[in-house]
C-alpha positions in Angstrom: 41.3 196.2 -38.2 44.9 196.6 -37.4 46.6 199.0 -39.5 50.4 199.5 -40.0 52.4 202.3 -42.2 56.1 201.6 -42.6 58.5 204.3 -43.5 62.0 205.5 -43.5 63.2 203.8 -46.3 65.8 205.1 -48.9 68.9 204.8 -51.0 72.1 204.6 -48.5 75.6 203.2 -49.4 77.5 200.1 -48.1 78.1 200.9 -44.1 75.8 203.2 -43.5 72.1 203.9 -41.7 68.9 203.7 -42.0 65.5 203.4 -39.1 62.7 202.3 -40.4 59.3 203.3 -38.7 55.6 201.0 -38.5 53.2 203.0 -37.3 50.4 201.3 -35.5 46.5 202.4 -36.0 45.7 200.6 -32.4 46.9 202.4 -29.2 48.7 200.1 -27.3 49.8 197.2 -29.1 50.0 195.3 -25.7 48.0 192.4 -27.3 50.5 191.9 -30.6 54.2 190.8 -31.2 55.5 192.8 -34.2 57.9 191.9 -36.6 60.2 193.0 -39.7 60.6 191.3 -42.4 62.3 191.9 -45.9 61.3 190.3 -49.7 63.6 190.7 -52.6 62.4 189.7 -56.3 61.9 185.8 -57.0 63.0 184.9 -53.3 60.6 184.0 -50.4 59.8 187.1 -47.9 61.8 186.6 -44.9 62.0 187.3 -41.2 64.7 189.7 -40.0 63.5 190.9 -36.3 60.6 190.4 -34.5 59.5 192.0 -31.0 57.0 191.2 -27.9 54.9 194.6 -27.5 54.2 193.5 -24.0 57.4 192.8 -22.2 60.5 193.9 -24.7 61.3 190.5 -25.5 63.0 190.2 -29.2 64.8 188.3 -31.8 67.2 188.5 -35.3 68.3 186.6 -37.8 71.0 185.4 -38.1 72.5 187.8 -41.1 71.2 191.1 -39.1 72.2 189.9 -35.9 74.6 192.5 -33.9 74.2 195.1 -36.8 69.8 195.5 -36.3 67.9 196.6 -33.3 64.7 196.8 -33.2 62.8 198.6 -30.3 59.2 200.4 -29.8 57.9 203.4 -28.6 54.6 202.3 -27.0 52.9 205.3 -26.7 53.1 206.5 -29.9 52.0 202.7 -31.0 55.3 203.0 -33.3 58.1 200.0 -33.4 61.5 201.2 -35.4 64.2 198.5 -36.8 67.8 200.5 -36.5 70.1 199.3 -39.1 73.6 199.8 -39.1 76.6 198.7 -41.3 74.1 198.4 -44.2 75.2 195.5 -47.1 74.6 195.4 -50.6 72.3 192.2 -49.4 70.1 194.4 -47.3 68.4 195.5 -50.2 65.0 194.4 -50.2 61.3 195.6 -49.9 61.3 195.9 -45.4 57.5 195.0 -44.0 56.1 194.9 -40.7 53.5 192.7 -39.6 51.6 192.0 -36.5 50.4 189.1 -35.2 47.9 189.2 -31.9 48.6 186.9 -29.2 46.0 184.2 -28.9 44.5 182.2 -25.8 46.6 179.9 -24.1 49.9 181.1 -26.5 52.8 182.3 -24.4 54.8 185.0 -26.1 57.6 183.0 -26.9 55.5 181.1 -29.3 53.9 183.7 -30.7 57.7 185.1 -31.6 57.9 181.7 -33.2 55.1 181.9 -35.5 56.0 185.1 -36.3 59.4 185.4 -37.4 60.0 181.7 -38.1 56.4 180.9 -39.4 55.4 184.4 -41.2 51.9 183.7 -39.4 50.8 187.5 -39.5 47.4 189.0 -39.0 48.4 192.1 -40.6 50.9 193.4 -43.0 52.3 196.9 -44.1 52.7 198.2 -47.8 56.6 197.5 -47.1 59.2 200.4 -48.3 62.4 200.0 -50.5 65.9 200.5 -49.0 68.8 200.1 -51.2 72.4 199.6 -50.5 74.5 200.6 -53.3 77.3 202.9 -53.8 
């Protein structure tokens, strides 16, 4: 049983910073793509970046897109989402989730499922960040 632990999330105003950490349980995550994703009250959750553990490979959405980065640190099982020139609509409840590559699925299809379709096998407890001044 995968487990993740998100941190790093806090109050920050308009145009500034924030990383956000998910720590993984399993050591290496070679077999998973992970992803972040954000929820705010009475909307759907959504995905904002998700990232191939084997190769690197990565995507954004379109409102995060030259402003996020996500990366991972695969030794310590750890994948961070950088966010810069934080907006008031940034605000939300930030998840990871994991989703294990399955026979005959090439990455880029698993990147798919995950960030488009939400299909996860795990989530995260999420944290809070808040943009306000």
């Amino acid at each position: 049983q995968l487990q993740l632990v998100e941190s790093g999330g806090d109050l920050v105003q308009p145009g500034g910073s924030l990383r956000l950490s998910c720590a993984s349980s399993e050591v290496p995550l070679d077999y998973y793509a992970i992803g972040w994703f954000r929820q705010v009250p009475g909307k759907e959750r959504e995905g904002v970046s998700c990232l191939s553990s084997r190769d690197g490979t990565s995507n954004y959405a379109d409102p995060v897109k030259g402003r996020f980065t996500i990366s991972r640190d695969n030794a310590k099982s750890t994948v961070y989402l950088q966010m810069n020139s934080l907006k008031p609509d940034d605000t939300a409840v930030y998840y990871c989730g994991a989703a294990r590559i399955r026979e005959e699925e090439t990455w880029d299809l698993l990147l798919a499922r995950l960030c488009v379709g939400l299909e996860t096998d795990y989530w995260g407890q999420g944290t809070q960040v808040t943009v306000s001044s």
